[in-house]
N, C-alpha and C positions, 0 to 999 in steps of 0.2 A: 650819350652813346658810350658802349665802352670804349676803354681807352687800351692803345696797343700794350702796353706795359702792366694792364691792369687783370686781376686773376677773377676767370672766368667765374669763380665760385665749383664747387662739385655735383656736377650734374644729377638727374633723375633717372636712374637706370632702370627701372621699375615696367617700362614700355615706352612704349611712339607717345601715348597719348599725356602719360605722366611727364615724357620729356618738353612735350609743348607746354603743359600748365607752366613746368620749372623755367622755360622761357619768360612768360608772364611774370611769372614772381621775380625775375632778378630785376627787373624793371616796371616796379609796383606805382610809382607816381607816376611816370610817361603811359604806362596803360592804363590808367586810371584816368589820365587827363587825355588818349585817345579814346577811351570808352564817352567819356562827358561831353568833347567836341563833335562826335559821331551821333550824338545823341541829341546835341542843342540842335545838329545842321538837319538833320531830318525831319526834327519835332517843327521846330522856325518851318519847314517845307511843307509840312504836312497844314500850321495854321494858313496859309497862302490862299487854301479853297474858303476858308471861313472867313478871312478880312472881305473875299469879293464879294463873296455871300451880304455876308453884311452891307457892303457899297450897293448892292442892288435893292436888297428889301429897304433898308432906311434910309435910301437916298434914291436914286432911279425909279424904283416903284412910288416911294411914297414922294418926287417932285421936291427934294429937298437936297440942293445942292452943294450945301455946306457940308452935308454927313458924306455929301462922297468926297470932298476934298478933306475932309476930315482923316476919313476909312481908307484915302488911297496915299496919304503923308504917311498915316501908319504901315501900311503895304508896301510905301518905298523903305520906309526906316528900317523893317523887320527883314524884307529882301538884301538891304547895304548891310546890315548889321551876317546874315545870312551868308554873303558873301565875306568878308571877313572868317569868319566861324570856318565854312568851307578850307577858307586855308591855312590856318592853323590845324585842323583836321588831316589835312595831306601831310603838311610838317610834321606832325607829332609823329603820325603812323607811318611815314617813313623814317623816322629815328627807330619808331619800334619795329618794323622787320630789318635796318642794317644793324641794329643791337643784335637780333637773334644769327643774323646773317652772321657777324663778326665773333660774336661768342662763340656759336656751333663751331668755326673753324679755330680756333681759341681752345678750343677742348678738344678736337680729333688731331689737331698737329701736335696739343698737348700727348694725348695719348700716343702718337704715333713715334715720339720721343721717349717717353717710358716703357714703349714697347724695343725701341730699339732694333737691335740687328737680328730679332725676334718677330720682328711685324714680317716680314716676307716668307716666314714659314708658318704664320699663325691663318693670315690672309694673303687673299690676290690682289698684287698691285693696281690693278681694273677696279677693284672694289674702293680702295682708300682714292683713285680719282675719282672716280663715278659720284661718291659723297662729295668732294671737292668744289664736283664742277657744278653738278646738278641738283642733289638731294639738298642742297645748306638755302639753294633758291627756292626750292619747294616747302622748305622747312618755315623761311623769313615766308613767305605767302601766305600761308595758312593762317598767320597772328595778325589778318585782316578782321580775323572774327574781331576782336578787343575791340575797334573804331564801328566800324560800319557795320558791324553786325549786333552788336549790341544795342546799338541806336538803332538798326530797322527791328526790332521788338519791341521798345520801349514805343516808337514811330506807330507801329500797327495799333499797339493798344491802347493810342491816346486818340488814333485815328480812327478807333473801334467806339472811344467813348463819346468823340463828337458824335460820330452816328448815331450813336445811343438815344442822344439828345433832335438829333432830326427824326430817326424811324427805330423801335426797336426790333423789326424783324431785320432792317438792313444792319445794323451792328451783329445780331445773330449769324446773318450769311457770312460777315465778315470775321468772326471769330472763327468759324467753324473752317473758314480756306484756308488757314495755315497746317493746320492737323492736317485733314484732306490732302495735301502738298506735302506733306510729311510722310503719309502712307502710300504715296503712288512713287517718292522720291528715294526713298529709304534703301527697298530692293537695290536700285540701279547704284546708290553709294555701295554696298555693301560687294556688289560686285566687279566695279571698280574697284576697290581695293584688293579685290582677288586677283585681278588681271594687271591692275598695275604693280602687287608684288612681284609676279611672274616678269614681267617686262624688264622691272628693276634688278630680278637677280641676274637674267639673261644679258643683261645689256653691261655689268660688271663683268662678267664672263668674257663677254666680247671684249672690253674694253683691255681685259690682261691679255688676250690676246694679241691687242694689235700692240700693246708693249712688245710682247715677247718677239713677233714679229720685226719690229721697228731694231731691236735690240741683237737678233740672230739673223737678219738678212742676207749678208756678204758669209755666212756659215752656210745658209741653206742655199743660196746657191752654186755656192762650191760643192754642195751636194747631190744638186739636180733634183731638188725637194720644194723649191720653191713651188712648181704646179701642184702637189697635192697637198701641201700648205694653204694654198689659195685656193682647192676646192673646196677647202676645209671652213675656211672663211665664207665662203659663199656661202655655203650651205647655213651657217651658222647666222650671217646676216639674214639670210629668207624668213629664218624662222623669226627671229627679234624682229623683221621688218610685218610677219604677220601677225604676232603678237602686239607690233604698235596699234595695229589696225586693229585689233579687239579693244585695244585701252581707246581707240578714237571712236571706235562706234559704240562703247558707252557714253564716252565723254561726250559726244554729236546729242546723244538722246538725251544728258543730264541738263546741258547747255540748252537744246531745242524746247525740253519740258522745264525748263527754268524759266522762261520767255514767253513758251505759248499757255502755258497750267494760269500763269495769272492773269492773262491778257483777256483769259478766257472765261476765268473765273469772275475779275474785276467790271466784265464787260454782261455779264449773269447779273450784278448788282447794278448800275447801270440801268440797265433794262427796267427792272423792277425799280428803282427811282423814278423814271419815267414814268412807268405804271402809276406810282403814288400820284404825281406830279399832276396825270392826267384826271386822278379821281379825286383830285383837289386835298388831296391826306399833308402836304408839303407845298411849301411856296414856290417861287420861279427860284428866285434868291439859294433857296435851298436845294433844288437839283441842280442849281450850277456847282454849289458847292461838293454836291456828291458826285460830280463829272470831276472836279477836280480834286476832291480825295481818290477818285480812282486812279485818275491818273498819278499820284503822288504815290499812293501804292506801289504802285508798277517799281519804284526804286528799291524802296525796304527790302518788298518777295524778291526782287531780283538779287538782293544783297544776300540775302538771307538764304537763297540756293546754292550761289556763288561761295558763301561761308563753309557749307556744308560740304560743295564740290573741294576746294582747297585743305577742308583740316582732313576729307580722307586722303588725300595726296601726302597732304604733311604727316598724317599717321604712318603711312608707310616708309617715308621718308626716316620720319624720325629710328622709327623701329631698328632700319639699318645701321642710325650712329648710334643706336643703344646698343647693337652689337656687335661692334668694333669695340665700344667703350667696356663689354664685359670682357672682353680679353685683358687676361694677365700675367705681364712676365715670369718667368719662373721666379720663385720665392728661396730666402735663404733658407734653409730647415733648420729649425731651431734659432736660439740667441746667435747674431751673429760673433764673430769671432775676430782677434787683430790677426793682419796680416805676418805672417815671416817678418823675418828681418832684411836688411838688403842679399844677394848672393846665394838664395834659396833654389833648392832643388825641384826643377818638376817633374812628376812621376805619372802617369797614366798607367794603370794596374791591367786595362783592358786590352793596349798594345803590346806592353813593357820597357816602351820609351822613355828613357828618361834625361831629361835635361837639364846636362850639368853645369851651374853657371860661369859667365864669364866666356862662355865656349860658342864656335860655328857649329850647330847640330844641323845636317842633310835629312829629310826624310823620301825616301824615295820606296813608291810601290806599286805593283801591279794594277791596281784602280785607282784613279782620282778621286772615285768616290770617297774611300775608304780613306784615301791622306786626310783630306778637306775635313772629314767630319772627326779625326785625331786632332786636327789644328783646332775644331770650335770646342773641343772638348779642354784643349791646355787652354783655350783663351777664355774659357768660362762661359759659354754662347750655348751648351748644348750640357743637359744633365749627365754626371760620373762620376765616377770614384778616384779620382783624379786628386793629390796629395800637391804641396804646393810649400816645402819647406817642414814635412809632415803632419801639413794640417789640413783638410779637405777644404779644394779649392769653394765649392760651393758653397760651403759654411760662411766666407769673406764677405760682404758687402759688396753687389756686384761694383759698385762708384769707387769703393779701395782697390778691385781687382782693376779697372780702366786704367787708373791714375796710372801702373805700374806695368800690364803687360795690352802691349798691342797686335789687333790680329790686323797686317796690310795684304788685303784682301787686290789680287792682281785686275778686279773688275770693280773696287771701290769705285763709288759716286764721285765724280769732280762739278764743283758748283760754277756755277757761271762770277765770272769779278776779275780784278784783277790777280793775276801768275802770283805774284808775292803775298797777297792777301793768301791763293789759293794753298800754297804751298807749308804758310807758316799755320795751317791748320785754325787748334783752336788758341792759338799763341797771337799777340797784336803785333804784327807785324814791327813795332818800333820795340820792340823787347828782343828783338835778334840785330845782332851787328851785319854792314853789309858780308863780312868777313865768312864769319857763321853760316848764312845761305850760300854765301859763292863758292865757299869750303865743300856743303853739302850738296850742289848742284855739281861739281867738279866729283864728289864721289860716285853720283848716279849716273855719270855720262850722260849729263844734260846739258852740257855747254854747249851744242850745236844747238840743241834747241831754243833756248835763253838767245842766244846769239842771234838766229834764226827770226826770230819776232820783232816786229816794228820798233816795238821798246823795251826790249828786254822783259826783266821779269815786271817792269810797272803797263804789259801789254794787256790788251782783254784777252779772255780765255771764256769761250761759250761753255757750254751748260754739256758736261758727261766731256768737254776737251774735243767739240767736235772740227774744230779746226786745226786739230792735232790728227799726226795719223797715229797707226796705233801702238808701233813703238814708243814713240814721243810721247804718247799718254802712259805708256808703263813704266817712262822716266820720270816724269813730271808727281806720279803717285809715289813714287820711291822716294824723292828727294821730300814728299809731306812727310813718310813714317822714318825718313833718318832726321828730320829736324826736329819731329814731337822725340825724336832720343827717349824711346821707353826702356826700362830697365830690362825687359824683355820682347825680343822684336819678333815678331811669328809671322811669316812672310810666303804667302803661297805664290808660288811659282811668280817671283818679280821680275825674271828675265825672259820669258817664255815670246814674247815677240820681236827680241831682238837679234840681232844676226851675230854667226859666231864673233866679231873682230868684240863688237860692244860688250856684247856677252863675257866675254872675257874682262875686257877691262873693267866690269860693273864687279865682276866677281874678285881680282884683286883690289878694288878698292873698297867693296861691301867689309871685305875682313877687317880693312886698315883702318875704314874709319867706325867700325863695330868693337874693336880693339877692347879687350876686357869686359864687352857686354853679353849679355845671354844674345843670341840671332839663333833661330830656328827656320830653316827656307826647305819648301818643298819642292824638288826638280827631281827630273832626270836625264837633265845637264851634267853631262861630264867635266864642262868647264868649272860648273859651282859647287859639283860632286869632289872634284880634287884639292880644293879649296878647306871643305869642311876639318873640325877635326875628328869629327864625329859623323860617319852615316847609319840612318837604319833602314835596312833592306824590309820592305813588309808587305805579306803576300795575306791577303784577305781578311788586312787589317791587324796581323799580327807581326809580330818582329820574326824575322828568320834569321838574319844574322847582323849583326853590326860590327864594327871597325873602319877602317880607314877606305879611300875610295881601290887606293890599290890592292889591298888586301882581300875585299870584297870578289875585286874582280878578278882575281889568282883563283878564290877558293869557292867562289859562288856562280854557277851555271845559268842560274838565271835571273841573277842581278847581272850579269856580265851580257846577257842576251837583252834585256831593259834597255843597259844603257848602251849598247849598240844599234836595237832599234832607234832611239832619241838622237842618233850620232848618224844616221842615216849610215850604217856601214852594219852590213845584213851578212855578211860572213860566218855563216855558223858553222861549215866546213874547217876553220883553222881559229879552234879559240885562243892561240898563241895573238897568229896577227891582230885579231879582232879586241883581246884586253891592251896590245900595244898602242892601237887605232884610241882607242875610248880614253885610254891612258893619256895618251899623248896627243890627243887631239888640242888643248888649251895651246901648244904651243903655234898653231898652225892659225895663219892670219890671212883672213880674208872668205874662209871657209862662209858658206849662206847654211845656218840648219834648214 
């Protein structure tokens, strides 16, 4: 089985059905020796009617008791040995679907790593679980063909050639029921996969939803959105729940005609042994044993439907991680290029922000949209003509551009582990002094938090900081991007849930210990605004004016109107008081924005 450290190899993107062969291949001996064990345990099954066979014509019929104690040692040793075989069989073929099981997620988390902070605008987070949870089971199912499907074909036609040897029109019936079972079966796969495409993409849909849901709850009900959110859901559920019910009333007939088509067919053959049986064409001996190839049958066809149910399952399955796997990150254009030197300039031609190293740069504007998407453009997340020391940032190798600028994102992912673990990122925690952290926790005004916790920073921390409230998580993420110390820090609104007192203090200490670094923070925080040395005023994504926070606010009406709003002080009657308010607000403690 693969090994967790071990490389998946390069998948098959070609389709669903080329990525299931690609499964097989990477594990060529274990399906190979699932195909063989599958194959002895059926065939072993199928000779079962011919030993009895045998114990009754040369022994019971003809009064000779040795040949049935003869015919019935062999019939236990074939059955013990049968047994055996059976379970290595289980064994093997479950190595071979947790191989495929563990590779496919092996390759999509691969992928979902190379896609980076790219994957949530390429795809719906509904979709990368929905593979996760259910397509990778669907996927390991299907490679039941390689054991037991393989063996009930070899099974049928060894089972077709004893008959052969008792009656040749009963082998004829029996070759001719698989085709026949193939043409009645075939339609109902084909549209199973039509409906179960359908089920799968609706049911990814859904599933980003109740992300989004889970993630914006205490937002939408502060907006009294929550009931038509949840009508929205409902509705949305009836339909995936009626769409289940298409894929089940396939699946009921695939299932139902998998069961009754041979029982019914096998039970047609049967008959007509009888017949023979009656008109003396075959021994007694001989329609037992044709009673009990039918009934051996009954396993193969059954397998053999089941095979066919499962790889369209797995076709559409696969189809989905073929196409998450054909997304790709943006590419550097052209040879890439070496980065600037240290203390490089960044330039965005699109705003005409520029940020000059070593400095507090503010960006403050009219839309969030419009900041956030300036920030993925300096941090190299979103294509532009954006210059980086006067070289196009895009040109750089995106893995040079990480090492050196960071974008700390104020809804960043926190993983579940321990706080020290969480905090010192992708750094080993014994490569930072206690000094180091307690230094950088004391900058983000997180020592009431730290403190606050059973064991300090060696406490657990759940998954997204849910035993944080949500200040404490926008400290806890602050105090990760001042300890990774990137040469350049791009920080969207890192104080925006905290109250004016902290606020304040996050922002004289954000400078003191950014000290000679590049920091780019987007607010319209007066506290973090007066701070800067640099703000840029930008109205629909473009620079309107820049300079100093006081300066701004003397000469610009509605940078001054901005950050009054954001200061909760709506005085637009006296824009004397109202720049002294915003001005001078950082001095004022205990203020709640």
């Amino acid at each position: 089985m693969i090994d967790a450290y071990e490389d998946p190899g390069t998948p098959d993107r070609r389709g669903g059905w080329r990525y299931l062969l690609w499964l097989v291949r990477q594990q060529p001996g274990r399906s190979v020796a699932g195909a063989l064990f599958g194959t002895v345990w059926l065939v072993l099954m199928a000779l079962t009617p011919y030993l009895v066979a045998r114990a009754v014509d040369d022994g019971l019929v003809a009064g000779d008791f040795g040949a049935v104690a003869g015919w019935a040692t062999a019939l236990f040793a074939v059955e013990a040995a049968n047994a055996w075989v059976s379970i290595m069989r289980h064994r093997v073929m479950t190595r071979v679907r947790m191989d495929a099981n563990f590779r496919t997620v092996k390759v999509v988390v691969g992928q979902a790593i190379r896609l980076g902070a790219t994957l949530s605008r390429r795809t719906a987070a509904g979709e990368v679980v929905t593979i996760g949870v259910g397509d990778v089971q669907t996927i390991s199912q299907a490679l039941t063909v390689v054991g037991p499907g393989t063996g009930s074909l070899v099974a049928y036609a060894v089972v077709a050639g004893l008959l052969f040897g008792i009656s040749p029109l009963l082998a004829v019936v029996v070759l001719l029921g698989v085709p026949v079972l193939a043409l009645v079966v075939t339609p109902l796969m084909r549209r199973l996969q039509g409906t179960e495409s359908v089920y799968r993409e609706r049911q990814g849909l859904l599933t980003a939803r109740i992300g989004d849901l889970a993630g914006g709850l205490r937002v939408l009900g502060g907006l009294g959105g929550k009931g038509l959110v949840a009508d929205a859901f409902r509705r949305d559920s009836a339909r995936l729940r009626e769409q289940g019910y298409r894929v089940g009333a396939v699946t009921s007939w695939i299932q139902a005609l998998g069961i009754g088509l041979p029982t019914l067919f096998l039970a047609v053959v049967t008959w007509l042994a009888a017949r023979l049986a009656a008109q003396g064409s075959i021994s007694i001996g001989e329609l037992v044993s044709v009673y009990g190839y039918v009934a051996v049958l009954v396993v193969p066809v059954a397998f053999f439907v089941e095979a066919c149910y499962e790889l369209s399952r797995g076709a559409v399955a696969a189809r989905r991680v073929v196409a998450l796997l054909e997304l790709e990150p943006p590419r550097t254009p052209g040879e890439p290029v070496q980065p600037p030197t240290a203390d490089a300039e960044l330039h965005d031609p699109d705003s005409g922000v520029r940020v000059r190293p070593g400095r507090l740069t503010a960006l403050a504007g009219d839309r969030p949209a419009d900041v956030t998407a300036l920030v993925d453009r300096l941090g190299g997340y979103a294509p532009s003509a954006v210059t980086w020391g006067g070289v196009r940032l895009d040109r750089v190798a995106p893995g040079r551009v990480r090492e050196r600028i960071l974008v700390a994102d104020h809804e960043s992912d926190l993983f579940a582990g321990e706080l020290r673990e969480v905090v010192c990122g992708r750094r080993a925690p014994e490569e930072l002094t206690e000094a180091a952290v307690a230094r950088t926790v004391r900058a983000a005004a997180a020592d009431d938090v730290v403190q606050g916790l059973p064991a300090g920073l060696d406490s657990a921390l759940d998954a997204q900081g849910r035993n944080l409230s949500g200040g404490q998580r926008q400290r806890i993420r602050l105090v990760r991007a001042l300890l990774a110390d990137p040469e350049v820090l791009l920080a969207v609104e890192p104080t925006s849930a905290l109250d004016a007192h902290t606020e304040a203090t996050v922002a004289d200490r954000l400078r003191t210990a950014r000290q000679d670094r590049t920091t780019v923070v987007t607010t319209t925080s007066p506290l973090l605004l007066d701070r800067a040395d640099t703000v840029y005023y930008l109205v629909d994504g473009k620079t309107a004016a820049s300079g100093s926070h006081r300066r701004l606010l003397a000469e610009e009406p509605g940078y001054r109107a901005l950050v009054a709003r954001d200061s909760g002080d709506a005085d637009d009657d006296n824009d004397d008081n109202t720049a002294e308010t915003a001005a001078g607000i950082g001095e004022e403690e205990g203020a709640v924005r």
